[in-house]
C-alpha positions as CSV (number, residue, x, y, z in Angstrom):
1,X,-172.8,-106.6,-133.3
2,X,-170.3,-106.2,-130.3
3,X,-171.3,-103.1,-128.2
4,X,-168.7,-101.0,-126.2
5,X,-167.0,-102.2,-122.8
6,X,-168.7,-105.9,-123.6
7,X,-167.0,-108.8,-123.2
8,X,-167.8,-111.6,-125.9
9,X,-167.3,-115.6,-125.6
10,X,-166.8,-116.9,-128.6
11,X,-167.5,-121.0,-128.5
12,X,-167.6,-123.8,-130.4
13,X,-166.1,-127.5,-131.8
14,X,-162.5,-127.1,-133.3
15,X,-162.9,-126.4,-137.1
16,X,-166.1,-124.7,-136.5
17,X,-165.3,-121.4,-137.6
18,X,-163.7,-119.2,-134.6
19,X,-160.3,-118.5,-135.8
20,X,-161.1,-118.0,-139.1
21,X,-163.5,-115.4,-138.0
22,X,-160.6,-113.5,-135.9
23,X,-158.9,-114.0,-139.0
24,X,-161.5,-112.1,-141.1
25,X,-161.7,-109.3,-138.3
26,X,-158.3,-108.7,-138.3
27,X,-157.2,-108.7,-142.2
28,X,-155.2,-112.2,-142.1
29,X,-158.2,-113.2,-144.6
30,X,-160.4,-111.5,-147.1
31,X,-163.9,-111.8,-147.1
32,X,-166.1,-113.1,-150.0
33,X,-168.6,-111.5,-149.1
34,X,-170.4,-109.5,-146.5
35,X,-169.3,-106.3,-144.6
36,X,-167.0,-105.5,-141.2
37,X,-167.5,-102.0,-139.5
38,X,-165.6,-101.2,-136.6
39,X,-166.4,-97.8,-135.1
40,X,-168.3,-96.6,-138.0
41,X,-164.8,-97.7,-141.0
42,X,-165.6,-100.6,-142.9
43,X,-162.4,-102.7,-142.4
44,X,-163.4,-105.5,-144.5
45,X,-160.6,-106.9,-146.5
46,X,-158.0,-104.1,-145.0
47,X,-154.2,-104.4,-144.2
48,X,-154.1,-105.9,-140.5
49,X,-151.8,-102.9,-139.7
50,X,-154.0,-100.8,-140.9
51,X,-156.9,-102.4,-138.8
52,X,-154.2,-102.8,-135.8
53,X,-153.4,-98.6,-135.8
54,X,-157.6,-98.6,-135.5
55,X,-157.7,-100.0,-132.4
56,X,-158.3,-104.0,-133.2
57,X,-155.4,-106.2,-131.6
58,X,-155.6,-110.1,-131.7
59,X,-153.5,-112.8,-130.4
60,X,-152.4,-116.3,-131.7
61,X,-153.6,-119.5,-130.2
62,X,-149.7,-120.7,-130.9
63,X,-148.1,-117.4,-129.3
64,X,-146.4,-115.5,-132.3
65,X,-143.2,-113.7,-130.5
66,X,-139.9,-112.3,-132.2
67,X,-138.2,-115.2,-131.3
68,X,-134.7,-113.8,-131.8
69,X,-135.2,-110.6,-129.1
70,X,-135.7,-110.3,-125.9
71,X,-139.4,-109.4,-123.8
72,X,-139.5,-105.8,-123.5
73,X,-138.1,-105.5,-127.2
74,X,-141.4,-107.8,-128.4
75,X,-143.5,-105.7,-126.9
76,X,-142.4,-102.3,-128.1
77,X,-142.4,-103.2,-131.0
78,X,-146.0,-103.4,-130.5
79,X,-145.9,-99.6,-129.0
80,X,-144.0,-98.2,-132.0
81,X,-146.5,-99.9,-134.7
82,X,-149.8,-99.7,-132.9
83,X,-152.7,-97.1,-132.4
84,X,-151.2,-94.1,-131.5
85,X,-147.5,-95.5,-132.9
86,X,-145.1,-94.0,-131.6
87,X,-141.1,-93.5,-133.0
88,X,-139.9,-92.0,-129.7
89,X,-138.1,-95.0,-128.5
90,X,-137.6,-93.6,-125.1
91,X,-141.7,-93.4,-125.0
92,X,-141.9,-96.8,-126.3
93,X,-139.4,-98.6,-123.8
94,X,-141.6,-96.7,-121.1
95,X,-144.3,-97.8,-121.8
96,X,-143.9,-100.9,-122.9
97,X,-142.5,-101.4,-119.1
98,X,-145.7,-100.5,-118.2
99,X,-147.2,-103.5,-119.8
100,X,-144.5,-105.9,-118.6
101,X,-145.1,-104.5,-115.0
102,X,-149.0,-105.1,-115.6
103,X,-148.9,-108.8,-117.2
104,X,-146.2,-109.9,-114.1
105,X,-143.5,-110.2,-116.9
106,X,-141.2,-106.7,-115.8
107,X,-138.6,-109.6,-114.3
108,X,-138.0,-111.5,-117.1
109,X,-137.7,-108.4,-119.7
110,X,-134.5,-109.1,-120.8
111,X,-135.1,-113.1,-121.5
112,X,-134.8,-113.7,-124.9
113,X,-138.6,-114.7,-125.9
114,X,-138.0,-118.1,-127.0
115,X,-136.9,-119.1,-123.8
116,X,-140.0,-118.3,-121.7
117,X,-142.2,-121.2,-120.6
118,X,-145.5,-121.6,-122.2
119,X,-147.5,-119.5,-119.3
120,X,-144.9,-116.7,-120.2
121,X,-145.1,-116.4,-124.1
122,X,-149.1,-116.3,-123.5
123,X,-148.5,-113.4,-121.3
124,X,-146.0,-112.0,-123.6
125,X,-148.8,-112.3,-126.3
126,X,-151.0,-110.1,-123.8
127,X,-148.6,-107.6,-123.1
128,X,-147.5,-107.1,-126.7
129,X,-151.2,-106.7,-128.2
130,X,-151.7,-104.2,-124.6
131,X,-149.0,-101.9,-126.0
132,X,-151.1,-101.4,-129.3
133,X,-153.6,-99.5,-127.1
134,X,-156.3,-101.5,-128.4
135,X,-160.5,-100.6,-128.3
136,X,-161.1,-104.3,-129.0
137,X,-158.8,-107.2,-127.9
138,X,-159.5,-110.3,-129.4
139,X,-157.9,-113.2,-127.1
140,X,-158.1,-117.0,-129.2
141,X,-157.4,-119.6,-126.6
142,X,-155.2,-118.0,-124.3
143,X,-156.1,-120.7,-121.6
144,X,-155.3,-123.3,-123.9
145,X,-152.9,-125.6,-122.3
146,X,-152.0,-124.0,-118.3
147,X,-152.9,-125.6,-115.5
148,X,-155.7,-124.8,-112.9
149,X,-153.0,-122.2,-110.8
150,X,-152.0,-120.6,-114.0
151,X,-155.8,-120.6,-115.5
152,X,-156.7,-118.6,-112.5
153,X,-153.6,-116.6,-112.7
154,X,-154.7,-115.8,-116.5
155,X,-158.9,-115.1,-115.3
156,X,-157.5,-112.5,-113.0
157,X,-155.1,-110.8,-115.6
158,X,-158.2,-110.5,-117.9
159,X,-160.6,-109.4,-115.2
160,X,-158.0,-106.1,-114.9
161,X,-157.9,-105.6,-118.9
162,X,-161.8,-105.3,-118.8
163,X,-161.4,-102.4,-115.6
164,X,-159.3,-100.3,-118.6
165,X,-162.6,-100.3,-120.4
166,X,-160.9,-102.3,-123.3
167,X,-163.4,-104.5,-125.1
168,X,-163.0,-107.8,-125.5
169,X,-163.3,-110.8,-127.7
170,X,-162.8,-114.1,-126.5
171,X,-162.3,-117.4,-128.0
172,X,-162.0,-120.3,-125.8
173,X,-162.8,-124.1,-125.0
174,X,-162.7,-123.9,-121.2
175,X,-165.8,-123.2,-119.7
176,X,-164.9,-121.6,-116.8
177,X,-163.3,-119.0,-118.7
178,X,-166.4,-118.1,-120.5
179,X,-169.0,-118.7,-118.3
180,X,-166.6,-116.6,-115.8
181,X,-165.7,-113.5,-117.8
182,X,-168.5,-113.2,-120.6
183,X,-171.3,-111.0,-121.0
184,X,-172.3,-112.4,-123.9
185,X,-171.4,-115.8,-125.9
186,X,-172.1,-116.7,-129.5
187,X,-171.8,-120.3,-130.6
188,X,-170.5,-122.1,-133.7
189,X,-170.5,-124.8,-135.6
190,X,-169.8,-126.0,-139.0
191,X,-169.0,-122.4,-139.7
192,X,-173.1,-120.9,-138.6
193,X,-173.6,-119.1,-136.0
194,X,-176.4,-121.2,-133.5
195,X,-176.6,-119.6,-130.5
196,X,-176.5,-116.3,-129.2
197,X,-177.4,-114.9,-125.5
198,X,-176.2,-115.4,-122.1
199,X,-173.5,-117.8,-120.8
200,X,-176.3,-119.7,-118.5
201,X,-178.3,-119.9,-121.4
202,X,-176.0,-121.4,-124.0
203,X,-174.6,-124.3,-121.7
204,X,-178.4,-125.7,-121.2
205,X,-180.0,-125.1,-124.8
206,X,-180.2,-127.9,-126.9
207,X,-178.2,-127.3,-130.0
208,X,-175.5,-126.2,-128.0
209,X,-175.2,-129.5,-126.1
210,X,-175.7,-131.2,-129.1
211,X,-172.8,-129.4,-131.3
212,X,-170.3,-129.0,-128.4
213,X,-171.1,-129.8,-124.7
214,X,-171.4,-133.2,-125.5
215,X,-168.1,-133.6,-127.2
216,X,-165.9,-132.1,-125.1
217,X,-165.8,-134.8,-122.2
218,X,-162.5,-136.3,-120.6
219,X,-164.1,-139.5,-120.6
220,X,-166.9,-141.2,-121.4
221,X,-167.7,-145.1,-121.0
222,X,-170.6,-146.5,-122.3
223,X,-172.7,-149.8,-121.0
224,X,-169.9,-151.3,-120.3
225,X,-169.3,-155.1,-119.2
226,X,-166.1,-156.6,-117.5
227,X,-165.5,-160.0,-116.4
228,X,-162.4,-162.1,-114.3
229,X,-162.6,-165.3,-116.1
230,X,-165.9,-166.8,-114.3
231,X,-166.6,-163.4,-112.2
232,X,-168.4,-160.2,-113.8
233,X,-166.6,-157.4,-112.1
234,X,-168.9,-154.4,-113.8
235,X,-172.9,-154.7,-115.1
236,X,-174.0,-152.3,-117.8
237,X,-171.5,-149.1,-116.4
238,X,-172.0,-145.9,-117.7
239,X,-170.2,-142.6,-117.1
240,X,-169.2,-139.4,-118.2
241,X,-166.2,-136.8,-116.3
242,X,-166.0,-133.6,-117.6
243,X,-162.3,-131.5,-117.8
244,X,-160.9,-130.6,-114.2
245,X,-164.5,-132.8,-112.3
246,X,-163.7,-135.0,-109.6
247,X,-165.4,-137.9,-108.7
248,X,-165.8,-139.6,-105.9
249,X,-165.5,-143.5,-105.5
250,X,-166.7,-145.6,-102.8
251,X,-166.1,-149.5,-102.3
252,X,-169.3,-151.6,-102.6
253,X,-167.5,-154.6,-102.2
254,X,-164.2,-156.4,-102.2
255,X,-164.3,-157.0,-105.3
256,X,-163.7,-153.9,-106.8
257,X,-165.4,-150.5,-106.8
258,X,-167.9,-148.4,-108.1
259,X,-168.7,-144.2,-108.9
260,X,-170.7,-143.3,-106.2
């Protein structure tokens, strides 16, 4: 169940089942079994246009664009075959403008969309789904591979999508993002559902550090033993850094150095 205006993490180990459920919602796969409702239609197994021009929009965690046109031609193309579509082109262009202008893209409308950088096409991939005047936005790993500047860049872009009262769907593997923007998080793994409640709640319960928390560290070194021909440089070390930590060293002695 998703309610209105919520915002939903979706987390979990890669192949655990997130994609494929964005997949399901959105008619890029048919359902064995079960049932999809989304504002009182059942959608299950429908044409993802047809579930599009209802109001569900997703994006791609590889961004999808026309490669061959330019920006503002991606994106209304999402105006003119979206909710509400429209065939005044004049409408469309407007509008669309309206989106670049929103997702900080207006200056590069005329770049063909091949040639954007990787922070770009994600925001292409935002503004193109935005001109389908979605009720639900489902977002699968937009963070994935920017850098802290552009990750805040992106948190901010999606705190102003939830002011326009569009509900949203989120599937992502940085923390930050979800512990940052969710009111809600469900967790998978091997395709069941194991956790559902608040952010806080999922990052300390016991399956969920189990399933994920515990595999997603930068580094980990275990009991580890080093020695310089006759001198033992490290005794039974053990560590762990998490993605974007930092950790502090300090010299104990000339020899080399341990994490304080």
């Amino acid at each position: 169940m998703l309610a209105e205006g919520e915002t939903l993490g979706i987390i979990g180990p890669n192949g655990s089942g997130k994609t494929t459920l964005f997949n399901l919602m959105t008619g890029f796969l048919k359902a064995d079994h079960g049932k999809i409702s989304f504002s009182g239609d059942e959608i299950t197994n429908r044409r993802p246009s047809h579930i599009c021009q209802l109001g569900i929009t997703r994006t791609f965690q590889i961004p999808r664009p026309f490669a061959p046109v330019d920006v503002l031609e991606n994106v209304m193309a999402g105006r003119a075959y979206g909710k509400e579509s429209s065939s005044d082109m004049k409408q469309a262009r407007q509008e669309a403008m309206e989106e670049l202008e929103f997702t900080g893209l207006v200056s590069k409308q005329d770049v063909v969309s091949k040639d954007l950088n990787l922070l770009g096409r994600k925001r292409l991939e935002i503004a193109r789904a935005l001109a389908t005047k979605p009720k639900l936005l489902l977002l699968d790993e937009v963070f994935a591979g920017l850098n802290p500047k552009e990750t805040e860049e992106a948190l901010e872009l999606i705190s102003l999508i939830k002011k326009r009262g569009i509900t949203l769907t989120i599937v992502e593997h940085v923390l930050k993002v979800i512990l940052g923007v969710s009111s809600r998080v469900v967790v998978l793994n091997f395709g069941e559902k194991i956790f559902e409640g608040l952010p806080t709640e999922a990052i300390n319960h016991p399956k969920v550090i189990e399933a994920y928390l515990e595999k997603i560290f930068m580094l980990e070194v275990k009991n580890v033993d080093v020695s310089y021909g006759d001198m033992q440089a490290l005794w039974d070390v053990s560590l762990v850094a998490k993605d974007e930590e930092m950790w502090p060293w300090s010299d104990r002695t000339e020899q080399g150095r341990r994490p304080c």
